[in-house]
N, CA, C and O of each residue as an XYZ file, in Angstrom:
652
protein
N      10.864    134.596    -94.260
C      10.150    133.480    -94.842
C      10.757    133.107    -96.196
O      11.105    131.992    -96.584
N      10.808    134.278    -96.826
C      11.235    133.938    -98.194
C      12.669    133.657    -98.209
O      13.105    133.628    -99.360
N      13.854    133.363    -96.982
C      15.451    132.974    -96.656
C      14.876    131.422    -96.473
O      15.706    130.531    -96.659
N      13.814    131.116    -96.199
C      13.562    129.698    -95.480
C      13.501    128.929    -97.012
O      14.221    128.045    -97.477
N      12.572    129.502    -97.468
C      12.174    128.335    -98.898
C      13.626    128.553    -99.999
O      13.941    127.661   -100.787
N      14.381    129.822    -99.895
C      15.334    129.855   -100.394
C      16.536    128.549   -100.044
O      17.011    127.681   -100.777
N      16.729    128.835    -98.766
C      17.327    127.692    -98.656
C      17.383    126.230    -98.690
O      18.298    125.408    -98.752
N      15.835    126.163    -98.615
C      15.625    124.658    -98.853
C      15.488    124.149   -100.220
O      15.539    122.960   -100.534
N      15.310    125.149   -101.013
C      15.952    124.947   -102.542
C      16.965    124.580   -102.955
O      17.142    123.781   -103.875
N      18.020    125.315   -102.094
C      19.641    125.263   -102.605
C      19.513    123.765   -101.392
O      19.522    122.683   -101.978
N      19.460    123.730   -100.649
C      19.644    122.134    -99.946
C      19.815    120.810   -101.200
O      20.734    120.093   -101.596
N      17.931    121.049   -101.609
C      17.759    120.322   -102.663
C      18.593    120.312   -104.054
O      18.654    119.328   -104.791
N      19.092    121.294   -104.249
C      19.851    121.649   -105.439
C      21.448    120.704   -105.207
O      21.942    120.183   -106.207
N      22.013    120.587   -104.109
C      23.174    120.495   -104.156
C      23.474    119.065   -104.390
O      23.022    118.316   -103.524
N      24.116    118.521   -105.338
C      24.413    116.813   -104.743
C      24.439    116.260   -103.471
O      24.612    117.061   -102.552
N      24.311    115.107   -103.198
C      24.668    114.644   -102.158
C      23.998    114.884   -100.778
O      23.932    114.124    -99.812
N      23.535    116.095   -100.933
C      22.291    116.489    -99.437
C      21.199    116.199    -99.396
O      20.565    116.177    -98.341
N      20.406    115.722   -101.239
C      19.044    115.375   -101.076
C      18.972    113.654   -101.235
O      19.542    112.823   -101.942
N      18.294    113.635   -100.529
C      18.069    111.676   -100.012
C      17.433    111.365   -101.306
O      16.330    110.882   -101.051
N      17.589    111.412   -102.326
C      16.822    111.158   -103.255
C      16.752    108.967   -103.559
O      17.667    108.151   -103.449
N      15.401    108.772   -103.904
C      15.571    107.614   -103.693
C      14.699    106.947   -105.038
O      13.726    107.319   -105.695
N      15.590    105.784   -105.059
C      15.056    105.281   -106.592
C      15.275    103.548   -106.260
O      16.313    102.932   -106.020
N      14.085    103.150   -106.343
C      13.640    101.658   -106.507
C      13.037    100.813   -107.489
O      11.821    100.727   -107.665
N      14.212     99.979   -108.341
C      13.082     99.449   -109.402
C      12.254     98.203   -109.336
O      12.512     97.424   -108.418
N      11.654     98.015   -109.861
C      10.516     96.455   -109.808
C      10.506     95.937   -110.926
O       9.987     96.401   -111.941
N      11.104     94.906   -110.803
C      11.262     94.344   -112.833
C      10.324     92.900   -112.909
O      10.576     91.988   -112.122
N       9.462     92.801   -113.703
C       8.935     91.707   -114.090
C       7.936     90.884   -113.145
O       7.948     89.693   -112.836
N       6.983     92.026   -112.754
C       6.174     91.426   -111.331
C       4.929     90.357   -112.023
O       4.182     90.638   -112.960
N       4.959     89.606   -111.566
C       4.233     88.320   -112.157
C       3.653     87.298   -110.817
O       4.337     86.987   -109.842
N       2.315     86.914   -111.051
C       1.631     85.730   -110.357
C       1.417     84.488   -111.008
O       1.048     84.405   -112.179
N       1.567     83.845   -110.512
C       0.586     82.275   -110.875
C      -0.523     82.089   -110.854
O      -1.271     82.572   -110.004
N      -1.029     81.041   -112.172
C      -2.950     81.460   -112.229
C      -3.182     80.765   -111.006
O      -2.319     80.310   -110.255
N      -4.367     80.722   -110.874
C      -4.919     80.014   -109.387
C      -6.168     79.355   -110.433
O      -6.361     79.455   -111.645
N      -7.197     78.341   -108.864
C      -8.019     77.858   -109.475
C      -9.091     78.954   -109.113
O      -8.844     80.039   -108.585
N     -10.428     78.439   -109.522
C     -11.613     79.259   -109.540
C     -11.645     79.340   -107.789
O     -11.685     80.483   -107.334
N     -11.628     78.184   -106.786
C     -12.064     78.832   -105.456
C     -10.564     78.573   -104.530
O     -10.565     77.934   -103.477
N      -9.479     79.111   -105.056
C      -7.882     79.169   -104.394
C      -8.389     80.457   -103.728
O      -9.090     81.347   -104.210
N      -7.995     80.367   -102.817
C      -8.354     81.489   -101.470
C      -6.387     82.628   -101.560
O      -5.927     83.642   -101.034
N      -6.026     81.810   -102.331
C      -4.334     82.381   -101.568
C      -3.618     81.956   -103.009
O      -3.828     80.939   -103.671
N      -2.515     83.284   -103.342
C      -1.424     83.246   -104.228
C      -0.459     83.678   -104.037
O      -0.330     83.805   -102.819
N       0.755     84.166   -104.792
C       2.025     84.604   -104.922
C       2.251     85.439   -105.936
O       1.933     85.121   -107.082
N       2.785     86.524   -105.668
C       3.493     87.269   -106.817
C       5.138     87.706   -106.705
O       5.704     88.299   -105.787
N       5.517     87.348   -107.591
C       7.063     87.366   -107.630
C       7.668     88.452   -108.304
O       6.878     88.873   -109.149
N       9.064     89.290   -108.292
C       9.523     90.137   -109.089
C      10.962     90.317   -108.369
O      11.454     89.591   -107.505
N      11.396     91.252   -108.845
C      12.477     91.603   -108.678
C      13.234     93.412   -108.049
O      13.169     94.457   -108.696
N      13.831     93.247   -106.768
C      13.208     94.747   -106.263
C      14.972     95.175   -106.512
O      15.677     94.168   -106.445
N      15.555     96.143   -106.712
C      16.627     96.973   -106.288
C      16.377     98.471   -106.364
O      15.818     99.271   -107.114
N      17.124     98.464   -105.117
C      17.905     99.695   -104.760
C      18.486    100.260   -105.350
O      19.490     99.597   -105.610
N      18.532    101.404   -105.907
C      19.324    102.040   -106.480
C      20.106    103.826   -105.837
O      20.831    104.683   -106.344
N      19.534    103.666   -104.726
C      19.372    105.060   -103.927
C      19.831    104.871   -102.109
O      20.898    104.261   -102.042
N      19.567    105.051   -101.437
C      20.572    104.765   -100.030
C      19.679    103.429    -99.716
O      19.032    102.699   -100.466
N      19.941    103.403    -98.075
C      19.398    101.567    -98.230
C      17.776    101.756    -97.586
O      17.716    102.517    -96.620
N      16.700    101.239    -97.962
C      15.546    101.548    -97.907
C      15.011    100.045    -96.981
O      15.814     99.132    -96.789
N      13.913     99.994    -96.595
C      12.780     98.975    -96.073
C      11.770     98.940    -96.712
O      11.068     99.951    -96.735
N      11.232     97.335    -97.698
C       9.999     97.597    -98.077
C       9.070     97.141    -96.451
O       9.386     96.240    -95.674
N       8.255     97.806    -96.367
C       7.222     97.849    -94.627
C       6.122     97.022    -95.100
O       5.694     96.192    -94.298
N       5.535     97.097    -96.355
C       4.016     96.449    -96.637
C       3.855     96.354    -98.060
O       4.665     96.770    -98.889
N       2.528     95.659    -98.347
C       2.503     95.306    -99.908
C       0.727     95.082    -99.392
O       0.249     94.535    -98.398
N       0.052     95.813   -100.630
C      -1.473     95.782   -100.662
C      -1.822     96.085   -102.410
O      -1.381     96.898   -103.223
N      -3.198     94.587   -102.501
C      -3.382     94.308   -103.426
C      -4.929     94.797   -103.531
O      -5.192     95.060   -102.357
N      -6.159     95.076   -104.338
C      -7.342     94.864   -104.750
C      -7.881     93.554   -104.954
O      -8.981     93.231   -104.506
N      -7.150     92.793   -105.610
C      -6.981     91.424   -105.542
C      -7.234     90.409   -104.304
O      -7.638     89.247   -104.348
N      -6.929     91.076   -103.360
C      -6.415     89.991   -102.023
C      -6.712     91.088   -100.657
O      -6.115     92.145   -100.452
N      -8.065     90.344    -99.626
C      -8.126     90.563    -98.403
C      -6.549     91.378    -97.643
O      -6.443     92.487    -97.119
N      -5.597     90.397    -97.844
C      -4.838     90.548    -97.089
C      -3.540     90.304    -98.281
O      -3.733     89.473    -99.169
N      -2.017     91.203    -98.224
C      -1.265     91.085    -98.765
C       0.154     91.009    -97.932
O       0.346     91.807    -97.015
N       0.934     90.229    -98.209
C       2.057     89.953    -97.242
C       3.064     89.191    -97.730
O       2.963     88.118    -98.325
N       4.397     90.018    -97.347
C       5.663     89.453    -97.855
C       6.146     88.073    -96.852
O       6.097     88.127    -95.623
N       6.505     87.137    -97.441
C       6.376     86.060    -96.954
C       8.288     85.625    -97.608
O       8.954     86.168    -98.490
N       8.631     84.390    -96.633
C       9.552     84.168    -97.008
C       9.317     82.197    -96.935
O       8.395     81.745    -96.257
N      10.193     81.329    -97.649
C       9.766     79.962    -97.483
C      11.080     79.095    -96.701
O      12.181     79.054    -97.250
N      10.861     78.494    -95.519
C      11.511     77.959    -94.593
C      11.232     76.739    -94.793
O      10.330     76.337    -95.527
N      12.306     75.787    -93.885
C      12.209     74.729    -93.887
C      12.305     74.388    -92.113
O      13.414     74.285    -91.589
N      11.426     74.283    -91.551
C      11.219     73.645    -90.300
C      10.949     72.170    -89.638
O       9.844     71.646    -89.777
N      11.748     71.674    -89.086
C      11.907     70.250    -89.186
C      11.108     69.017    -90.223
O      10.333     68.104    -89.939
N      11.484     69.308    -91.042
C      11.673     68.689    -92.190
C      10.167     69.343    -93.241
O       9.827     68.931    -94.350
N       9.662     70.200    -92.598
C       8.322     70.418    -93.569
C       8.498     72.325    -94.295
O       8.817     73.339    -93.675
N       8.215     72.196    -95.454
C       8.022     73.439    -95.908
C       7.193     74.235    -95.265
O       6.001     73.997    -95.068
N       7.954     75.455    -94.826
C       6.972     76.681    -94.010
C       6.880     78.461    -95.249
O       7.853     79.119    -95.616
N       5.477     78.719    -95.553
C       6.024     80.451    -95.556
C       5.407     81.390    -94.222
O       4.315     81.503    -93.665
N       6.885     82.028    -94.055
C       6.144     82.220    -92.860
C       6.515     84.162    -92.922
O       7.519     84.430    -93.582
N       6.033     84.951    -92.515
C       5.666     86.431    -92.968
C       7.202     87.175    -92.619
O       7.824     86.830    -91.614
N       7.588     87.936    -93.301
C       8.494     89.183    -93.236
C       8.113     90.327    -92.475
O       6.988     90.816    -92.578
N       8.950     90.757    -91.753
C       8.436     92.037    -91.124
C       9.734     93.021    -91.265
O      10.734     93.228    -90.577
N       9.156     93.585    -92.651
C       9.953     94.803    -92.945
C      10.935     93.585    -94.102
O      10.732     92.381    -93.944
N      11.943     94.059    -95.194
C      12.777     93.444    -95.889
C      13.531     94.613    -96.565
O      13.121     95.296    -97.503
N      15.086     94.748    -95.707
C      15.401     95.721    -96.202
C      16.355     95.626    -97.667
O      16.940     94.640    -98.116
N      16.298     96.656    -98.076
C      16.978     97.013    -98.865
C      18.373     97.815    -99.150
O      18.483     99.041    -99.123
N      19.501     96.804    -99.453
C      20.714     97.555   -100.029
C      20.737     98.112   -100.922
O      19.890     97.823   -101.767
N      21.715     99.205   -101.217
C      21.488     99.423   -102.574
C      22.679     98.857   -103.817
O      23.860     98.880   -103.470
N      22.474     98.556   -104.676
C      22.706     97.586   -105.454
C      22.994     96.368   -105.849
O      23.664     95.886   -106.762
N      21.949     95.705   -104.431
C      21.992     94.389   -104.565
C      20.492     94.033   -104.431
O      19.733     94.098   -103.464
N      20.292     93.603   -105.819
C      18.767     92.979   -106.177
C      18.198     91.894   -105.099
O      18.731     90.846   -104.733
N      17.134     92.383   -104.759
C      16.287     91.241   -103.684
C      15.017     90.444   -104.461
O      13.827     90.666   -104.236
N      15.522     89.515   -105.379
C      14.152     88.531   -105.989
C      13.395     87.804   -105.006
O      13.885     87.567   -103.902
N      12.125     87.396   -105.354
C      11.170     87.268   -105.375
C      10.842     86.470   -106.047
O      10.449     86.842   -107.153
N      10.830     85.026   -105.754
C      10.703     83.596   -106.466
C      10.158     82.752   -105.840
O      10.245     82.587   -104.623
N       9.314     81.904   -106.874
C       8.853     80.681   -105.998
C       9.857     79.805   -105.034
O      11.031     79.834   -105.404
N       9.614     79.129   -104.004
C      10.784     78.559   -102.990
C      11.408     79.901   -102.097
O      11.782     79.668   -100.948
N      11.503     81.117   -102.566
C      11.889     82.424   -101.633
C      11.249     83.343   -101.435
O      10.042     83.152   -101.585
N      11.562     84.356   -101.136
C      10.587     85.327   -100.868
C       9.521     85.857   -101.996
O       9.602     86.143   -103.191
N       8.613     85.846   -101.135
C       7.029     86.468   -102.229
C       6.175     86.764   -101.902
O       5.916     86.337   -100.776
N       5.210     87.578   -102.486
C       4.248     88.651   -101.709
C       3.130     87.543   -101.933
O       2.672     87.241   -103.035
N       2.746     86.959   -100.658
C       1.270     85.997   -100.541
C       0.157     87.031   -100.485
O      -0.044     88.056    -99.834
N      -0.489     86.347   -101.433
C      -1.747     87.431   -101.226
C      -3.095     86.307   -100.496
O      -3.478     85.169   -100.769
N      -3.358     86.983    -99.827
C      -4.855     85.864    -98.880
C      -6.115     86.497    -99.055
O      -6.324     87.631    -99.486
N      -6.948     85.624    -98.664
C      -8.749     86.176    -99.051
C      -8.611     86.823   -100.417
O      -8.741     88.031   -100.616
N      -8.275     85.708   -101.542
C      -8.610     86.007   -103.153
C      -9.875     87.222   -103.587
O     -10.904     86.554   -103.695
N     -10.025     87.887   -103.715
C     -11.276     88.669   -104.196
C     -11.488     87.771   -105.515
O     -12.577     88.105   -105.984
N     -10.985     86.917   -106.190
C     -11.369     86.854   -107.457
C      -9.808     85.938   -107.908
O      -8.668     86.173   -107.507
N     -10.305     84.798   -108.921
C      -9.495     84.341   -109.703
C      -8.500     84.850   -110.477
O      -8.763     85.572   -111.439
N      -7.070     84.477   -110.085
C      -6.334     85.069   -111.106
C      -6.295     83.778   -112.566
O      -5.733     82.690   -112.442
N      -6.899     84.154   -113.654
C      -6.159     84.080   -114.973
C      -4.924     84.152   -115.578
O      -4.178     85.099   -115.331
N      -4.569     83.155   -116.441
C      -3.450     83.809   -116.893
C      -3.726     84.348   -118.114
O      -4.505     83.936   -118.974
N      -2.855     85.529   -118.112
C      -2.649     86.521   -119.194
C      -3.556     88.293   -118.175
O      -3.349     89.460   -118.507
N      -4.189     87.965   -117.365
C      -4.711     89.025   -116.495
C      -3.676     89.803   -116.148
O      -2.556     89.543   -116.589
N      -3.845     90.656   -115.479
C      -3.035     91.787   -114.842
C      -4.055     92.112   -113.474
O      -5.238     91.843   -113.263
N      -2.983     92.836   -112.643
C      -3.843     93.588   -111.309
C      -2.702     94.836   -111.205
O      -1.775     94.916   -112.011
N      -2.843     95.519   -110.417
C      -2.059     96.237   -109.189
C      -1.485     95.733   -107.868
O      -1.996     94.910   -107.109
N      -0.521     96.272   -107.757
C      -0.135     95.879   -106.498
C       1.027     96.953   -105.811
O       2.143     97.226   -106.253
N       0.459     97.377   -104.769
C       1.352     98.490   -104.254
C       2.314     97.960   -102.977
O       2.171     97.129   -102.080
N       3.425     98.944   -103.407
C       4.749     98.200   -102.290
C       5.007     99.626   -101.714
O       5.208    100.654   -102.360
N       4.951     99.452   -100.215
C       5.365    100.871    -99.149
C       6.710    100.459    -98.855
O       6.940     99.290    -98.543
N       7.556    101.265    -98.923
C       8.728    101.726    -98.046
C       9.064    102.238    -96.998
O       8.184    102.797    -96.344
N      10.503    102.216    -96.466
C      10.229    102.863    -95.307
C      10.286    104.688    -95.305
O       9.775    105.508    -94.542
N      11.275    104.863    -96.700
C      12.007    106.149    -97.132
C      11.533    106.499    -98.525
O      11.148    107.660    -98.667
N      11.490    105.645    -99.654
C      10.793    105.965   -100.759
C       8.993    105.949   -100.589
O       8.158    105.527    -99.790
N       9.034    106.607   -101.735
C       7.187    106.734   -101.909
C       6.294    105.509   -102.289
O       6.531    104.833   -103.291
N       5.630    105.349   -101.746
C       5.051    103.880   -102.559
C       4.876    104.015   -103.801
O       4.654    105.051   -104.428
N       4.985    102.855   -104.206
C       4.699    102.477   -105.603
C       3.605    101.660   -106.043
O       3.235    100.802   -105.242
N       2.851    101.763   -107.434
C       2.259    100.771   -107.715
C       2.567     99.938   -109.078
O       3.148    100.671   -109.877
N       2.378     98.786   -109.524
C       3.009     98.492   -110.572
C       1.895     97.576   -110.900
O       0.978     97.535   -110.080
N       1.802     96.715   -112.124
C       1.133     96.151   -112.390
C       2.055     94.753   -112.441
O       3.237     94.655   -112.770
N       0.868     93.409   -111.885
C       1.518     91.760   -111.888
C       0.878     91.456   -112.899
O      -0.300     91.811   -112.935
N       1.519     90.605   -114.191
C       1.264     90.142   -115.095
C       0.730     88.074   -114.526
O       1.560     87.311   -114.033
N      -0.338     87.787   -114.721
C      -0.594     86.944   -114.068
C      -0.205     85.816   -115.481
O      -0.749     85.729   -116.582
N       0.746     85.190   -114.991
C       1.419     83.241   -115.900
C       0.695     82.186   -115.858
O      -0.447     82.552   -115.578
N       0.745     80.924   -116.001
C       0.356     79.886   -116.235
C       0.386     79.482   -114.877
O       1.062     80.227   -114.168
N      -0.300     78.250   -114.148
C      -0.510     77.948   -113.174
C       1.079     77.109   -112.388
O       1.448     77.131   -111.214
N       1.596     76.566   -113.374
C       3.095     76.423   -113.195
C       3.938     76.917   -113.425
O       5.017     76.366   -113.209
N       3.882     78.202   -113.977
C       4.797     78.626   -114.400
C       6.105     79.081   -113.300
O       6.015     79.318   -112.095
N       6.903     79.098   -113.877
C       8.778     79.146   -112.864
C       9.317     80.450   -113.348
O      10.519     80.555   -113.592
N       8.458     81.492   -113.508
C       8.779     82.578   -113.888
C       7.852     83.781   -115.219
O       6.900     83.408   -115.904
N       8.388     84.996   -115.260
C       7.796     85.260   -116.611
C       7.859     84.943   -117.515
O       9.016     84.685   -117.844
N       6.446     84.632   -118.938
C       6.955     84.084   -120.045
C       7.988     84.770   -120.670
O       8.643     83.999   -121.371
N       8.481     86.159   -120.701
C       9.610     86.964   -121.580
C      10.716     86.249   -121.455
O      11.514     86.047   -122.371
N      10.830     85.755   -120.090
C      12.279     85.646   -119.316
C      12.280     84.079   -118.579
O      12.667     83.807   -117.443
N      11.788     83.273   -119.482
C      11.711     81.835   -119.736
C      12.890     80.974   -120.020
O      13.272     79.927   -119.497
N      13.471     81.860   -121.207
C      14.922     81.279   -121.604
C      16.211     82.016   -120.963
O      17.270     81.472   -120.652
N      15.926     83.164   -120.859
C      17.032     83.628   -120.002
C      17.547     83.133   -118.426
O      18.685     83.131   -117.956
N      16.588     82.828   -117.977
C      16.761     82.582   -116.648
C      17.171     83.898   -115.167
O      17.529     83.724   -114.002
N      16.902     85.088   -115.946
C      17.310     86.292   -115.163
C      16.319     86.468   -113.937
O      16.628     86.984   -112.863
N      14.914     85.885   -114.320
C      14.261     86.233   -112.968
C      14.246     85.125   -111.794
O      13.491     85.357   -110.849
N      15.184     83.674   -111.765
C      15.834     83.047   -111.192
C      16.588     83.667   -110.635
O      16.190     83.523   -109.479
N      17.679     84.469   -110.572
C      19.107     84.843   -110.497
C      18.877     85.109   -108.946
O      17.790     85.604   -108.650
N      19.684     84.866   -108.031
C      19.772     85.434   -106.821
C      18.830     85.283   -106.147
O      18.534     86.047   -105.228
N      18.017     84.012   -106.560
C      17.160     83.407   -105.707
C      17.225     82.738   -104.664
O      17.571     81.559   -104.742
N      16.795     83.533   -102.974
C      17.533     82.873   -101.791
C      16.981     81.715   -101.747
O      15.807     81.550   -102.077
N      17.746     80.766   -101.336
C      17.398     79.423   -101.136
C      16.748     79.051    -99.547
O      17.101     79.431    -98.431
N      15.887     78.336    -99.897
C      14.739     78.182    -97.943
C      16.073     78.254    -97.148
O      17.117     77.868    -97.675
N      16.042     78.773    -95.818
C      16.318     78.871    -95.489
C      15.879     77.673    -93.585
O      14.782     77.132    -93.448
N      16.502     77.616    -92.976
C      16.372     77.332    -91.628
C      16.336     78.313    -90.444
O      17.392     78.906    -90.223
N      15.405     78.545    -89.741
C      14.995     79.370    -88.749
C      16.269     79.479    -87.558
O      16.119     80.180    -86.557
């Protein structure tokens, strides 16, 4: 018994044998809504930094229902229509912008404000879930206020796409 946990120590110990996995989330942010908006968006920025992962789901307190959504263009009308699964390379950032992909949240529990905060947890397929907090913006806003002039949480924003 005690050769078993020995070895799975030194497994873990050695470079390169432990799957170790690291995902960051930079600048997770919503748009205010009105008092009876049933449905929102939260945007951010996900990379990989560890082998290539799947985010599987996204669940809010905030919202009945939470879901990664992507925005299409289907004969001639704007569609978001749901993700199933969005994987992840590693070191290539997957944003999360208005016009592209973004976690719709449905059945509002409650008005988002701006300047509020919530939670919002993202499952993987290989890393541990996470939870982070969405800084909730102005009702138009095109990003976080920090990163207004920079334009970084734009960057690598997929453009709608066609089915």
């Amino acid at each position: 018994m005690l050769k078993t946990y020995l070895a799975a120590a030194l497994l873990l110990a050695l470079p390169g044998v432990a799957t170790a996995q690291t995902i960051t989330v930079e600048k997770p942010w919503a748009r205010a809504t009105s008092p009876s908006a049933k449905a929102g968006g939260v945007f951010m920025t996900l990379t990989d930094t560890g082998v290539p992962d799947k985010l599987v789901s996204v669940a809010s307190p905030v919202a009945g229902v939470a879901e990664v959504h992507r925005t299409v263009e289907q004969n001639g009308v704007m569609k978001m229509l749901p993700v199933e699964g969005l994987d992840l390379a590693p070191g290539k950032p997957v944003v999360f912008a208005p016009g592209g992909y973004h976690v719709m949240l449905m059945d509002l529990k409650r008005q988002l404000k701006p300047g509020d905060t919530f939670p919002i947890t993202l499952t993987f397929a290989k890393a541990a879930p996470m939870t982070v907090t969405v800084k909730v913006e102005a009702a138009g806003a095109a990003g976080p206020s920090q990163d207004m002039h920079s334009g970084h949480a734009m960057h690598g924003t997929p453009p709608a796409t066609k089915p």
